[in-house]
DSSP file (Angstrom, degrees, kcal/mol; ACC not computed):
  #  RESIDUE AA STRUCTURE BP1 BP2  ACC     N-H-->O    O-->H-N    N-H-->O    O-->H-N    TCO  KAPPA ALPHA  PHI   PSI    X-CA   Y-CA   Z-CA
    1    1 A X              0   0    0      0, 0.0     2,-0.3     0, 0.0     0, 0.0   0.000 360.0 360.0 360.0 147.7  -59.3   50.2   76.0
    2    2 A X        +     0   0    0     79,-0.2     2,-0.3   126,-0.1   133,-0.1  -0.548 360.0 176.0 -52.8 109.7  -57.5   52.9   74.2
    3    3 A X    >>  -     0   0    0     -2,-0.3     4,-1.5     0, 0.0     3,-1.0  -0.929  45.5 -94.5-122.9 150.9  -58.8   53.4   70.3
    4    4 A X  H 3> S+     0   0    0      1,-0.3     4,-2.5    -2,-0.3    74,-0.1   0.592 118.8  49.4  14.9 -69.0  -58.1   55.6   67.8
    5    5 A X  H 3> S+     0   0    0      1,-0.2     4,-1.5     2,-0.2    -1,-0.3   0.758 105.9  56.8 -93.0 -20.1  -60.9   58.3   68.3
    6    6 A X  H <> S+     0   0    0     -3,-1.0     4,-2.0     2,-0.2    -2,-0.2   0.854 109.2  53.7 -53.9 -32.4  -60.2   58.5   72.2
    7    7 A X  H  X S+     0   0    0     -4,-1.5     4,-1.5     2,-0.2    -2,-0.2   0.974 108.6  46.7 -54.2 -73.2  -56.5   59.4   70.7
    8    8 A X  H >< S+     0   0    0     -4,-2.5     3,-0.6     1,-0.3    -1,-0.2   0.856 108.6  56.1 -43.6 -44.1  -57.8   62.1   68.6
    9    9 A X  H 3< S+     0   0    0     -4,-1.5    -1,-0.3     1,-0.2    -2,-0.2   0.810 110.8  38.0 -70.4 -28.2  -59.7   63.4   71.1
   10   10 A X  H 3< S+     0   0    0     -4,-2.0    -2,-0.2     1,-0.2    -1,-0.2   0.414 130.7  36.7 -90.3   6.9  -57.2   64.1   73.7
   11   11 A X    <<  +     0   0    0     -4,-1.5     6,-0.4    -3,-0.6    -1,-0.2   0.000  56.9 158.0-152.1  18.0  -54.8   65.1   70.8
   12   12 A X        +     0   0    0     -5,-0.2     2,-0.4    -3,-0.2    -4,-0.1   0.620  69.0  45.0 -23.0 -29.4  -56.4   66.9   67.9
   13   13 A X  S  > S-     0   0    0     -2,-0.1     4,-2.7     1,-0.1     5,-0.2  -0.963  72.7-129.2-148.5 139.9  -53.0   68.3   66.9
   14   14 A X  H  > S+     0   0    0     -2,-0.4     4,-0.8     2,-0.2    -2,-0.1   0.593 120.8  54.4 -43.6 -15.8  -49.5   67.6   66.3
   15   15 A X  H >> S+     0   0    0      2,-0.2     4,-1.8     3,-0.1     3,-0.7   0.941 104.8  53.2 -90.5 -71.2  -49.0   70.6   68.7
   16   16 A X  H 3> S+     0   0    0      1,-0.2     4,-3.8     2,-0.2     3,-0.4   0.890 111.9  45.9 -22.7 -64.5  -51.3   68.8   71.3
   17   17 A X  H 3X S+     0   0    0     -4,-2.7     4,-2.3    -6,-0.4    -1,-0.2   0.897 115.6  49.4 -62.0 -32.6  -48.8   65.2   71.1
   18   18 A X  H <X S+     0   0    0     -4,-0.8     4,-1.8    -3,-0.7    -1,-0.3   0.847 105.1  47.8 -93.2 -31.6  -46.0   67.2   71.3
   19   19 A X  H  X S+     0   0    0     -4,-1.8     4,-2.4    -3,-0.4    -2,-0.2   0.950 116.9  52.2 -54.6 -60.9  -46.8   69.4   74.3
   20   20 A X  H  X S+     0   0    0     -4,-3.8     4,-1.2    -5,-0.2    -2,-0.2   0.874 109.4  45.5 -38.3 -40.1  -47.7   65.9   75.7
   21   21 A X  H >X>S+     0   0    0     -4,-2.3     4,-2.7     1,-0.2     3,-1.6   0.969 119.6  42.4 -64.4 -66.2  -44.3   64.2   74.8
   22   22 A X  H 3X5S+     0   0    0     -4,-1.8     4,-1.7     1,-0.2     6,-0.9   0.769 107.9  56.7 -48.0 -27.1  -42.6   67.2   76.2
   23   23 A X  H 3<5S+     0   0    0     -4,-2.4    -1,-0.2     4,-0.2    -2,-0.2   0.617 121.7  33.3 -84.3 -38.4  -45.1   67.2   79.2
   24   24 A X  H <<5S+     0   0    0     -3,-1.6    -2,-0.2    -4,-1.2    -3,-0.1   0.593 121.6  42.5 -64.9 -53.6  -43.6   63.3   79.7
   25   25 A X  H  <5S+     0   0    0     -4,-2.7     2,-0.2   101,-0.1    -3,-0.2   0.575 129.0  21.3 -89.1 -33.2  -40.5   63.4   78.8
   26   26 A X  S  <<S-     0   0    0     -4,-1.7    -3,-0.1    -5,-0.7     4,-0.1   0.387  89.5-124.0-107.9-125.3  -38.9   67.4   80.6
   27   27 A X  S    S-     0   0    0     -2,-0.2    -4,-0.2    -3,-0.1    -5,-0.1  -0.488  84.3 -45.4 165.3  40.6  -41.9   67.3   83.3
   28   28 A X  S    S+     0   0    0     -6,-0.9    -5,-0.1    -9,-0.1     2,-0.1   0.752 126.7 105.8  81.4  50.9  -42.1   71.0   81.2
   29   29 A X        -     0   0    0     -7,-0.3    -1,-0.0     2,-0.0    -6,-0.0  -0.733  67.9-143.2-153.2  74.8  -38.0   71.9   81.5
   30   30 A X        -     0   0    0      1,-0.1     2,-0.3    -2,-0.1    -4,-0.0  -0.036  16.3-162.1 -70.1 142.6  -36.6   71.2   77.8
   31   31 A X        -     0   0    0      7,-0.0     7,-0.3    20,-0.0     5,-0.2  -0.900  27.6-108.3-115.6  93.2  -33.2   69.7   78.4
   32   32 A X        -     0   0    0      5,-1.3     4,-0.5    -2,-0.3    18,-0.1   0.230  22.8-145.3 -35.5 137.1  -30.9   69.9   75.3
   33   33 A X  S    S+     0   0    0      2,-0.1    -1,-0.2     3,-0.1    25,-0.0   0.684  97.0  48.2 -82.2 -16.7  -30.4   66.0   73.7
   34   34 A X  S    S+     0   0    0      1,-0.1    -1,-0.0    22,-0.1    24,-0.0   0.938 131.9   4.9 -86.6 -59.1  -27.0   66.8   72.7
   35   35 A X  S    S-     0   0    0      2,-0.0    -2,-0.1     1,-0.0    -1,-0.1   0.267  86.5-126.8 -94.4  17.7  -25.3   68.4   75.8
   36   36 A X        +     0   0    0     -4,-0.5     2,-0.1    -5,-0.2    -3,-0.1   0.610  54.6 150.2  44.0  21.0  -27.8   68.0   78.2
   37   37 A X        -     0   0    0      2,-0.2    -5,-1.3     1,-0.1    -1,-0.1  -0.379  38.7-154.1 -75.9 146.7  -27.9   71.7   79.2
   38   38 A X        +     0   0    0     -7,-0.3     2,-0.4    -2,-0.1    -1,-0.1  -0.199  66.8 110.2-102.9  20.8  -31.4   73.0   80.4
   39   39 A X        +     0   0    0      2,-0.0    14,-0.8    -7,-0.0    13,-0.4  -0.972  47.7 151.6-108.2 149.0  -30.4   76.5   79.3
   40   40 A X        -     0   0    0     -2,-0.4     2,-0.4    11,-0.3    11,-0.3  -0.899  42.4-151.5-165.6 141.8  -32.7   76.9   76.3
   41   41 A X  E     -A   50   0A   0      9,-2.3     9,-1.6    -2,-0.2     2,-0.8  -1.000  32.1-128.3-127.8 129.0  -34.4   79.9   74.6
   42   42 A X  E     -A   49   0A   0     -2,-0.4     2,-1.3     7,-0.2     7,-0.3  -0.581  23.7-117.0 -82.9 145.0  -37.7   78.6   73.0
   43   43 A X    >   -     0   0    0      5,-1.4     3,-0.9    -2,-0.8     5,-0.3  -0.590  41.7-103.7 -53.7  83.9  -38.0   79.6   69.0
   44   44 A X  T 3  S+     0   0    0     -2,-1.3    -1,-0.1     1,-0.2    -3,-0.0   0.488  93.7   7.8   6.8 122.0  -40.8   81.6   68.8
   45   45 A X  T 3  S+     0   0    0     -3,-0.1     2,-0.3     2,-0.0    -1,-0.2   0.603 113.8  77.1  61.3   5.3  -44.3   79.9   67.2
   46   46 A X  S <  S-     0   0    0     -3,-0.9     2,-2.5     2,-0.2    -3,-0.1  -0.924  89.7-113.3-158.2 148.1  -43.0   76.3   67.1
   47   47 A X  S    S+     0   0    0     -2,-0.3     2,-0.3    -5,-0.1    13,-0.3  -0.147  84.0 112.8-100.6  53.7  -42.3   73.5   69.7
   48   48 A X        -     0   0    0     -2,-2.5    -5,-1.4    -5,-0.3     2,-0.3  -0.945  52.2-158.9-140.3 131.7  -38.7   74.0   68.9
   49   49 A X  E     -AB  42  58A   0      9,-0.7     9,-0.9    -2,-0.3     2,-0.4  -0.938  15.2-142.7-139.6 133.8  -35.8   75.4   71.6
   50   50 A X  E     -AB  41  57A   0     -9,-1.6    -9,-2.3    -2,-0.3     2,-0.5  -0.669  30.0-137.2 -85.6 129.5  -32.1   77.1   70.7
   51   51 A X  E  >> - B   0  56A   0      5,-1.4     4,-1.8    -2,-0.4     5,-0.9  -0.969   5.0-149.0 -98.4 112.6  -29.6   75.5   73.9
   52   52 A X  T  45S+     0   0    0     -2,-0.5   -12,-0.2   -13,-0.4     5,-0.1   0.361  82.9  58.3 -95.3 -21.4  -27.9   78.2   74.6
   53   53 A X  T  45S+     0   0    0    -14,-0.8    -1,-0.2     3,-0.1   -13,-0.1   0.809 120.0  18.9 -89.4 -28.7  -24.9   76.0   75.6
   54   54 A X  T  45S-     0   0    0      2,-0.2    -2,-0.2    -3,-0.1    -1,-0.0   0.764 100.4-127.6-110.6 -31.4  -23.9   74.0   72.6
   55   55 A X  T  <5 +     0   0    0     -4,-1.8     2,-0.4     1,-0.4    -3,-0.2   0.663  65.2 129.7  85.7  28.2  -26.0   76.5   69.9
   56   56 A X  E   < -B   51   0A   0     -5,-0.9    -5,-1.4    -7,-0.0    -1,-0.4  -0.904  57.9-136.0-117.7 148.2  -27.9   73.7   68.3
   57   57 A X  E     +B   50   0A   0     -2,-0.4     2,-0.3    -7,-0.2    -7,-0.2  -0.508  34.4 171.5 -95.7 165.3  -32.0   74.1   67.9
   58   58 A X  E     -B   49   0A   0     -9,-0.9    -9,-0.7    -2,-0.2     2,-0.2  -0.897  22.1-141.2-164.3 178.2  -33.5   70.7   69.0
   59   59 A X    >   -     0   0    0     -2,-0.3     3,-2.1   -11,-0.2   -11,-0.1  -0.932  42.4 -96.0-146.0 155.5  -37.7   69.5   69.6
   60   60 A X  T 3  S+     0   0    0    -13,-0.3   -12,-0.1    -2,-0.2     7,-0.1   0.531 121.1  62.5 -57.4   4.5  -38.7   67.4   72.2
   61   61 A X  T >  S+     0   0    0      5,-0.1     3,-1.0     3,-0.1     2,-0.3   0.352  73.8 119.8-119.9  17.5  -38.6   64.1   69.7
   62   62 A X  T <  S+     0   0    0     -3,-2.1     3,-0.1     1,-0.3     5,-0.0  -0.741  89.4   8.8 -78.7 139.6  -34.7   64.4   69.0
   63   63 A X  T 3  S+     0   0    0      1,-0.3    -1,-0.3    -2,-0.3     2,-0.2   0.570 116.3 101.7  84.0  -4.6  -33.1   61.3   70.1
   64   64 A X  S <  S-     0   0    0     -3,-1.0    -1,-0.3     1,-0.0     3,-0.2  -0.493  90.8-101.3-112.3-175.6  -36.7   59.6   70.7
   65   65 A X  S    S+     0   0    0     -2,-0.2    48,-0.1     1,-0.2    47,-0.1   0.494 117.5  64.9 -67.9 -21.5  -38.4   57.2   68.6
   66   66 A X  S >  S+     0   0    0     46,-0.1     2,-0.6     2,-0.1     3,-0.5  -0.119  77.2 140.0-103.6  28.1  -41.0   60.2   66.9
   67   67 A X  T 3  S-     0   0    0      1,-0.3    -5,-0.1    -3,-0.2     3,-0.1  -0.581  77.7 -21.9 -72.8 133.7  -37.7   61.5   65.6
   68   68 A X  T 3  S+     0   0    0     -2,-0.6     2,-0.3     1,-0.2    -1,-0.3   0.829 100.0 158.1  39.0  24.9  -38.0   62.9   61.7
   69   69 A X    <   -     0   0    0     -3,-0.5    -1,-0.2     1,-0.1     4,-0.1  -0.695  41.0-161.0 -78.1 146.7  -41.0   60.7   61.6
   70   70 A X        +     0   0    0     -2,-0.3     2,-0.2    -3,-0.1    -1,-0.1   0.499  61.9  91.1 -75.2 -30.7  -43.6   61.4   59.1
   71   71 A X  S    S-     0   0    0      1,-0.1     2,-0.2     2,-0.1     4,-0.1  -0.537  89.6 -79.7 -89.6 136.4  -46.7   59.4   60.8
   72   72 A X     >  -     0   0    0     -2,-0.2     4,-1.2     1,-0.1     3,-0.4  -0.399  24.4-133.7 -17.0 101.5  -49.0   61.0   63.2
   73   73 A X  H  > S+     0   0    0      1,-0.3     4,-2.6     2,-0.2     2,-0.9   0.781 108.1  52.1  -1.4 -58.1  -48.1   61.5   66.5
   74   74 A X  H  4 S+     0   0    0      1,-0.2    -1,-0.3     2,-0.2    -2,-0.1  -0.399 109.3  51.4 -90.3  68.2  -51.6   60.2   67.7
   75   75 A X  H  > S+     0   0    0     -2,-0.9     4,-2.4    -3,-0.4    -1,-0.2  -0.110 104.4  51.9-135.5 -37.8  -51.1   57.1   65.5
   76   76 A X  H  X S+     0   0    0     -4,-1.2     4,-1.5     2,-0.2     5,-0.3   0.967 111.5  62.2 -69.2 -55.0  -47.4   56.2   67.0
   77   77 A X  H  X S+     0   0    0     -4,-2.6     4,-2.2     1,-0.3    -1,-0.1   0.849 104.4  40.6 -10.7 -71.6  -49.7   56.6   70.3
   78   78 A X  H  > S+     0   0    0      1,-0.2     4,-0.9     2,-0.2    -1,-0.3   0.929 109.8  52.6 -77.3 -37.4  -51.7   54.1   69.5
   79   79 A X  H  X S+     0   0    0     -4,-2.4     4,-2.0     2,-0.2    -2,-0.2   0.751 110.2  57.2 -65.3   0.8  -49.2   51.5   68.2
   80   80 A X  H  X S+     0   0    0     -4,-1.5     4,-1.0     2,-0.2    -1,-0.2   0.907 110.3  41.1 -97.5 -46.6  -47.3   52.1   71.6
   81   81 A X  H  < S+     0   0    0     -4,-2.2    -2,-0.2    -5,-0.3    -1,-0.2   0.280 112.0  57.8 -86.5  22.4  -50.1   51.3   73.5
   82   82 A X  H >< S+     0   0    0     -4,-0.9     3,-1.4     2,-0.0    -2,-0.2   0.771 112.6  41.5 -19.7 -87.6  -51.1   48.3   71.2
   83   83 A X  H 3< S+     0   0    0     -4,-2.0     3,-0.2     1,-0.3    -2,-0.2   0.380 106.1  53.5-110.2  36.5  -48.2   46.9   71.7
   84   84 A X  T 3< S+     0   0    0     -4,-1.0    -1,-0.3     1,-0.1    -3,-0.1   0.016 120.3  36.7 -99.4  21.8  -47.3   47.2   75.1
   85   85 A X  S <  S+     0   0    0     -3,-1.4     2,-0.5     3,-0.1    -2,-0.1  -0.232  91.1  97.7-135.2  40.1  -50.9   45.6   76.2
   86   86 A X  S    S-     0   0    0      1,-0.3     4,-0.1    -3,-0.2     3,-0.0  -0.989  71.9-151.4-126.3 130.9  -50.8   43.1   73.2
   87   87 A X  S    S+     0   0    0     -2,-0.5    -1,-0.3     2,-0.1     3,-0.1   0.943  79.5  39.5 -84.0 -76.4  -49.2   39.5   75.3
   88   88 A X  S    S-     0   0    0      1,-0.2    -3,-0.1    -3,-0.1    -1,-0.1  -0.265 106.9 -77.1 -94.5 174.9  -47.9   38.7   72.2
   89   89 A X        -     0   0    0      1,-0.1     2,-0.3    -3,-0.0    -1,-0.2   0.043  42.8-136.1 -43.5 138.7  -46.4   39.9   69.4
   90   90 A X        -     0   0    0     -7,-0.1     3,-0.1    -4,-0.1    -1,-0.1  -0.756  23.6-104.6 -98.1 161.8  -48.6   41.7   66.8
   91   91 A X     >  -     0   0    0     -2,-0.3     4,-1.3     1,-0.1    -1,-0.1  -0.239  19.4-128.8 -75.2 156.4  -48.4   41.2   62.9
   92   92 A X  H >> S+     0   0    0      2,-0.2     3,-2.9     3,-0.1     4,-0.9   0.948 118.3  51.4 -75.9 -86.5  -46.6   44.0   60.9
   93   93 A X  H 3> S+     0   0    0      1,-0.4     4,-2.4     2,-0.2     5,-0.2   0.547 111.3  42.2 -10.6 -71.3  -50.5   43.4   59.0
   94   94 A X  H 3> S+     0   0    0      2,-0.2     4,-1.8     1,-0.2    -1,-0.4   0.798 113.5  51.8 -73.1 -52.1  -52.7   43.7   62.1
   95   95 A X  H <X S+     0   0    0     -3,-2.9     4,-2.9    -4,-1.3     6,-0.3   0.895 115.7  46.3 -73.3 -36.7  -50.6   46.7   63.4
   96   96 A X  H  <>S+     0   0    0     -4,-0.9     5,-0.5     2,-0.2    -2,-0.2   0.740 112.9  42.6 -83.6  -8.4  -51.2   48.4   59.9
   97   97 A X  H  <5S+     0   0    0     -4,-2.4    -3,-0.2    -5,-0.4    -2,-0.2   0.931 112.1  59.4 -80.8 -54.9  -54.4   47.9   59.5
   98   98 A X  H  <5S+     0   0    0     -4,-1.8    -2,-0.2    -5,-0.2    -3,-0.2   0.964 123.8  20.3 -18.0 -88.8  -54.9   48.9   63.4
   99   99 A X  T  <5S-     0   0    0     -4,-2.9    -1,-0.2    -5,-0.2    -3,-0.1   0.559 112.7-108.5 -94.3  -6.7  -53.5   52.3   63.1
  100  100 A X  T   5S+     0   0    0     -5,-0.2     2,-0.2     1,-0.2    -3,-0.2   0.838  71.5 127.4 105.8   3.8  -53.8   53.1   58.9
  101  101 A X      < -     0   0    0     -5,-0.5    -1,-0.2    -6,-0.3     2,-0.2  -0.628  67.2-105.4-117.0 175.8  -50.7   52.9   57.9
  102  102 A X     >  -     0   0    0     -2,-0.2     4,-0.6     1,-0.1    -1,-0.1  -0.519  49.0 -96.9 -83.0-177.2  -49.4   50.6   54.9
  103  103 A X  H  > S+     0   0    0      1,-0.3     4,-1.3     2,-0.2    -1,-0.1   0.704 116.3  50.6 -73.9 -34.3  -47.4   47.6   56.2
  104  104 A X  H  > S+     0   0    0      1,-0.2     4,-2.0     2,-0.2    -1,-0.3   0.863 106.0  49.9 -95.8  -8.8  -43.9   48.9   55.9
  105  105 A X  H  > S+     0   0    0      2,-0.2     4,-1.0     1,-0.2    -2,-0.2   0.723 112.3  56.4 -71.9 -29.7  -44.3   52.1   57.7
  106  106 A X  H  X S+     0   0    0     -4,-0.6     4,-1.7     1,-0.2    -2,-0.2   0.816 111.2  44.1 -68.8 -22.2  -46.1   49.4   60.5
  107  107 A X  H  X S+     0   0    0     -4,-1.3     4,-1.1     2,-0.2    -2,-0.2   0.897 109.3  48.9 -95.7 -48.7  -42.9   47.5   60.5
  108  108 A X  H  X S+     0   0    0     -4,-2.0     4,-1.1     2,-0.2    -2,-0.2   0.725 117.3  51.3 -65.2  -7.0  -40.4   50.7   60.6
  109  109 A X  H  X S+     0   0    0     -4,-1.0     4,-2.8     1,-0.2     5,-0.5   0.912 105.2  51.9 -68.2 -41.3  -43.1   51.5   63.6
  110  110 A X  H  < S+     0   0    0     -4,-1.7     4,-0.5     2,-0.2    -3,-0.2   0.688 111.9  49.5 -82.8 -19.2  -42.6   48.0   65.2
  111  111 A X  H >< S+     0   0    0     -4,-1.1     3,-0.6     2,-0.2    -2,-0.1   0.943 111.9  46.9  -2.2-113.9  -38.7   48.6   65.2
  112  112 A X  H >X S+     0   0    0     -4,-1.1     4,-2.1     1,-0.3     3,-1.0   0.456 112.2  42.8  -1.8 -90.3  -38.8   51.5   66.6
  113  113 A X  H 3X S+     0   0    0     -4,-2.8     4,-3.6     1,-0.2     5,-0.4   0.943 115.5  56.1 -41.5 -67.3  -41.4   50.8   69.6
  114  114 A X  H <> S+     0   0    0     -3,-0.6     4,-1.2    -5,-0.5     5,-0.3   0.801 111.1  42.4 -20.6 -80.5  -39.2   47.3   70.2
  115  115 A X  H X> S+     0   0    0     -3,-1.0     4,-4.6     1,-0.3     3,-3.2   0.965 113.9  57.5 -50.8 -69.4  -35.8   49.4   70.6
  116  116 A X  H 3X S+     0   0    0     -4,-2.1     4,-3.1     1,-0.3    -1,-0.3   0.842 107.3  43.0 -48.4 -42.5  -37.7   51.9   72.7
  117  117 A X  H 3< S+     0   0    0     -4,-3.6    -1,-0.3     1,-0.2    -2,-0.2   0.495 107.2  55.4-108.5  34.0  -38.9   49.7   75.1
  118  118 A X  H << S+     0   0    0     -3,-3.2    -2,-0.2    -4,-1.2    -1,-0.2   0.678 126.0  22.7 -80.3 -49.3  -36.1   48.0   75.5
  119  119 A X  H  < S+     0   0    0     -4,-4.6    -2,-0.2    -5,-0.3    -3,-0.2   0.821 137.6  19.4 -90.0 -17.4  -34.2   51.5   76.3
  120  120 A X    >X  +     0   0    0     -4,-3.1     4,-1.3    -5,-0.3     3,-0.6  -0.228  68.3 146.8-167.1  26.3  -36.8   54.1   77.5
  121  121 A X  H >> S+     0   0    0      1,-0.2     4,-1.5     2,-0.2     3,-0.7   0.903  72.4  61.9 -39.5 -45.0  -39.7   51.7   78.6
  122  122 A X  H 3> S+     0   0    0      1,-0.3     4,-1.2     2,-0.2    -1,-0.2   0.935 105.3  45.7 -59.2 -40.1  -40.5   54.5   81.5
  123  123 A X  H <> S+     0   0    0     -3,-0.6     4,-0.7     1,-0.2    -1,-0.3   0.648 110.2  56.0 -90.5  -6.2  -41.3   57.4   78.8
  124  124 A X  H << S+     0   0    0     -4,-1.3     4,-0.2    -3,-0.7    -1,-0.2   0.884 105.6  45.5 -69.0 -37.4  -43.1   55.3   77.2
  125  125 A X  H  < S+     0   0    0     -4,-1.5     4,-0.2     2,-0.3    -2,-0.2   0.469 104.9  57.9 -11.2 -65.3  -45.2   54.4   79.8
  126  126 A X  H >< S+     0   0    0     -4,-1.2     3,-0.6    -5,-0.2    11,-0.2   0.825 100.2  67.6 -82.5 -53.0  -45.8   57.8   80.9
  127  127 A X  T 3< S+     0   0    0     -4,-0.7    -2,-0.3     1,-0.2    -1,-0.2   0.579 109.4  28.2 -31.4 -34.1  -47.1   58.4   77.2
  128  128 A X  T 3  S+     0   0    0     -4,-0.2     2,-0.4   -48,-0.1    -1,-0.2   0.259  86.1 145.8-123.7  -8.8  -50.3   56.1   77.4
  129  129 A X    <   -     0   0    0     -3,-0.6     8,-1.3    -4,-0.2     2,-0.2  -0.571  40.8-142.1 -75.5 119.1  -51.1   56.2   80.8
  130  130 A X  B     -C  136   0B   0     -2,-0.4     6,-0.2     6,-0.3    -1,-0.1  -0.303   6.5-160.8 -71.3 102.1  -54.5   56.2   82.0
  131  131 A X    >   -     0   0    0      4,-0.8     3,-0.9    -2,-0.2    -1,-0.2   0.028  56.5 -81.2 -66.8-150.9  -55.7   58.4   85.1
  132  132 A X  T 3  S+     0   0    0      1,-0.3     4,-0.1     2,-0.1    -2,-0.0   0.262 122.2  71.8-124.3  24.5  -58.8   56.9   86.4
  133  133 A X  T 3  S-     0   0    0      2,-0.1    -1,-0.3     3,-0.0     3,-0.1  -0.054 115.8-103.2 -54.2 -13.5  -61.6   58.3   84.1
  134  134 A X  S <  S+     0   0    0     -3,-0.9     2,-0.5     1,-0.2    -2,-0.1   0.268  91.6 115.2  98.1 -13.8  -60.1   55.9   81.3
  135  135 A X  S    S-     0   0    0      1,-0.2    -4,-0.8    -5,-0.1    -1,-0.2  -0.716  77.4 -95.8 -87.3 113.5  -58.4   59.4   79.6
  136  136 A X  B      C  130   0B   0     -2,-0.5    -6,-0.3     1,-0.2    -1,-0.2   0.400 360.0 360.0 -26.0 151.5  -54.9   59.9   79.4
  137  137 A X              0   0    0     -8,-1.3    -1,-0.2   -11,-0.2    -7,-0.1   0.664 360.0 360.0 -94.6 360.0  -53.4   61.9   82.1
């Protein structure tokens, strides 16, 4: 199973989760979220790309669930795979205690993740998934 400090280890850095999301999400071919353009100039020293078609700067987590979020990347990680291997529902309590966070930041988490895999179950998916050493591919 998936904990915390395996998270950390495959992710040391916000830079790390986000190369992953992008890695998940383009296959490593940023696609604009507003116009859907894949012409893209990246912004120099940060995981952020100018779309050359519409002129708006974007990140891979516009339009996702890790949008303007504040929480750790490798901590939405773990609540995603939490509660897509949890057969039932988990407690707002249990989810914050789990990943660290107070109770109502666990609750705007347990939204979120809800909505998401209802709509984008596949990128989620692709996010937690296990190659066959037990480490995230």
């Amino acid at each position: 199973m998936m904990d915390i400090i395996q998270i950390y280890i495959q992710f040391p850095t916000r830079n790390d989760c986000i190369t992953h999301i992008e890695k998940c999400r383009w296959n490593q071919k940023p696609s604009c979220p507003y116009c859907h353009s894949q012409k893209c100039t990246p912004i120099k020293n940060e995981h952020r790309y100018h779309c050359n078609g519409c002129n708006t700067p974007y990140s891979v987590t516009v339009r996702t669930i890790f949008h303007k979020t504040h929480v750790d990347l490798q901590k939405w990680f773990l609540a995603i795979y939490i509660m897509m291997n949890t057969r039932t529902n988990i407690s707002v309590r249990q989810l914050a205690y789990e990943i660290r966070v107070n109770k109502n930041t666990a609750w705007q988490m347990i939204k979120r993740i809800q909505i998401a895999i209802l709509k984008e179950r596949e990128l989620l998916e692709r996010l937690i998934k296990f190659d066959s050493q037990n480490h995230l591919e």
